[in-house]
C-alpha positions, 0 to 999 in steps of 0.5 A, spaced: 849 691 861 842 688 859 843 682 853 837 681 848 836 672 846 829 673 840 825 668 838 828 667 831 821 667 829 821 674 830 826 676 824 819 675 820 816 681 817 810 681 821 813 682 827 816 688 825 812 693 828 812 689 835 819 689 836 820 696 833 815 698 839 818 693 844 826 696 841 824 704 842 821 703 848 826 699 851 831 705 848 826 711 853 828 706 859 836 706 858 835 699 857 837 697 850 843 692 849 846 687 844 841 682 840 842 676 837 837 672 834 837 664 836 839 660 831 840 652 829 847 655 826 848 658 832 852 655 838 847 660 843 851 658 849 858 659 847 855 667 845 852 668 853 858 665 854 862 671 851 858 676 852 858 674 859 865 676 859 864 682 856 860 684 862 853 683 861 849 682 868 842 681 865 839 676 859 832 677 856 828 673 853 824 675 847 819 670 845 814 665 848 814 659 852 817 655 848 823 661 848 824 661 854 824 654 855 829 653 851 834 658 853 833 656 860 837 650 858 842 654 855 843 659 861 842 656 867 850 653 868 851 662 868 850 667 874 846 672 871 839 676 871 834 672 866 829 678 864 822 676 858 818 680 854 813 675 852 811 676 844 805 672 842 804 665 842 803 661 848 805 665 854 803 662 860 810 664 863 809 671 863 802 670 866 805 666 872 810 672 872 807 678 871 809 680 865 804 684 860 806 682 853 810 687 848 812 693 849 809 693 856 813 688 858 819 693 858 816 697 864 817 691 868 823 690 866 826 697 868 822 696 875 826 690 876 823 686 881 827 680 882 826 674 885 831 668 886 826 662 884 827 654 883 828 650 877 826 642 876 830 638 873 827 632 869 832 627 866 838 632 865 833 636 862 831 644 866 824 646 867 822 653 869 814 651 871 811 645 870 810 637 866 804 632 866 803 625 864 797 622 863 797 614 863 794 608 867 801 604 868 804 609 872 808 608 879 811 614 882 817 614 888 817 620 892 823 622 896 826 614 897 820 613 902 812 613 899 809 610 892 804 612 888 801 607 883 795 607 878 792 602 874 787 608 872 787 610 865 785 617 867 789 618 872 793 625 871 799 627 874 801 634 874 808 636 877 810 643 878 815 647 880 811 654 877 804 654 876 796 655 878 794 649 878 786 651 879 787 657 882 792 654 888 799 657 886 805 654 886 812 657 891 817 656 886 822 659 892 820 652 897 825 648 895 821 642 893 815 640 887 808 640 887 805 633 886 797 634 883 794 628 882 786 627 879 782 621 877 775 620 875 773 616 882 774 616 890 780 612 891 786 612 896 789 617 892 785 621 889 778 625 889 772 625 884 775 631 879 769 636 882 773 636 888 781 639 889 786 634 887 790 630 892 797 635 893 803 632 895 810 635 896 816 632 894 824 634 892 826 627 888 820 623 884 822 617 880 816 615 875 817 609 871 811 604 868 811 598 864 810 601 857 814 607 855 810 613 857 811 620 855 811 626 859 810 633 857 813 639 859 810 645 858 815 650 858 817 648 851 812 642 849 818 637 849 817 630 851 821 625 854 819 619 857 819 614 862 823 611 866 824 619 868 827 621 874 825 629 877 828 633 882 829 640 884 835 642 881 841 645 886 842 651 881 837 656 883 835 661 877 834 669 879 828 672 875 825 679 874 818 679 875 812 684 875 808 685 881 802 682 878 806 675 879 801 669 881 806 667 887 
């Protein structure tokens, strides 16, 4: 049984040819199923919950970006299949995945190639792809066994589970992150940024710094701010992707 989660966003009338498409579409494939339209009102976790009882197997996002962050925090606690068909807005997910936008999507939901994929954790908070901070008081702790420290401005920090950073994808199955560090000048730690930045591995990262820095997470563009504790999270998150997939 397959479990619709839309975009509230999606309940706007200009949407409605889009999602008139994505729904017959999906009715052609045998792949129809129950709808319910995210909601401030609505206690989202305790809906997937029930219907979770009901039988359901397969959760599919309808959105963008930001969508498919959010219901990842509510969904990653249950045993489920997370499907996304990506609907304007920021899709950068869909990319990584493989997943055309629309109606299209529908496709490669019905042809269902899933794979088992890590998630980060950030405070207590998931994340599917990525977070960057940008800040010349920063100090990061990998792994309890090496430190990196910046007293550069521009230094960038970019840590990954899902991504394609500069054209080098990501494993999002390695069990660990991907630390991408670029900075102005040739340091200890980092390239000149005409040359590939300085790539790390780690499973525990811990970034503190002496003024409260914020960190982006680009699932969803929420901010959280340091001190910050990242880790690769011990639940695993099983997704449907296409066989266009950057990884």
């Amino acid at each position: 049984m397959y479990y619709y989660l839309y975009d509230s966003r999606l309940a706007e009338k200009k949407y409605g040819s889009t999602v008139a498409k994505i729904e017959t579409r999906l009715t052609d494939l045998g792949i129809n199923g129950k709808i319910n339209h995210l909601s401030f009102l609505k206690n989202i976790q305790q809906v997937v919950g029930e219907e979770l009882k009901r039988g359901v197997k397969t959760i599919v996002i309808v959105g963008d970006d930001k969508t498919f962050g959010q219901v990842i925090n509510l969904i990653a606690d249950f045993n489920v299949v997370v499907g996304f068909i990506p609907v304007e807005g920021k899709n950068d997910i869909a990319r990584l995945l493989g997943i055309p936008e629309g109606e299209k999507a529908c496709d490669v939901l019905s042809s269902r190639i899933i794979k088992k994929m890590d998630l980060g954790e950030i405070n207590g908070y998931y994340f599917f792809t990525s977070l960057e901070v940008i800040n010349h008081q920063v100090a990061l702790e990998c792994d309890n066994s090496y430190f990196i420290n910046s007293e550069k401005k521009e230094l960038a920090i970019k840590i990954a589970n899902l991504d394609c950073y500069q054209e080098a994808p990501t494993q999002p199955d390695d069990n660990k992150l991907d630390i991408f560090l670029t900075g102005p000048k040739s340091t200890f730690f980092w390239k000149k940024n005409t040359d590939p930045p300085t790539h790390l591995k780690a499973k525990n990262i811990r970034i503190t710094s002496f003024k409260s820095t914020p960190i982006l997470l680009n699932d969803d563009g929420r901010i959280i701010k340091t001190p910050a504790t990242i880790t690769i999270s011990h639940k695993k998150i099983k997704v449907i992707v296409g066989k266009n997939r950057l990884f």
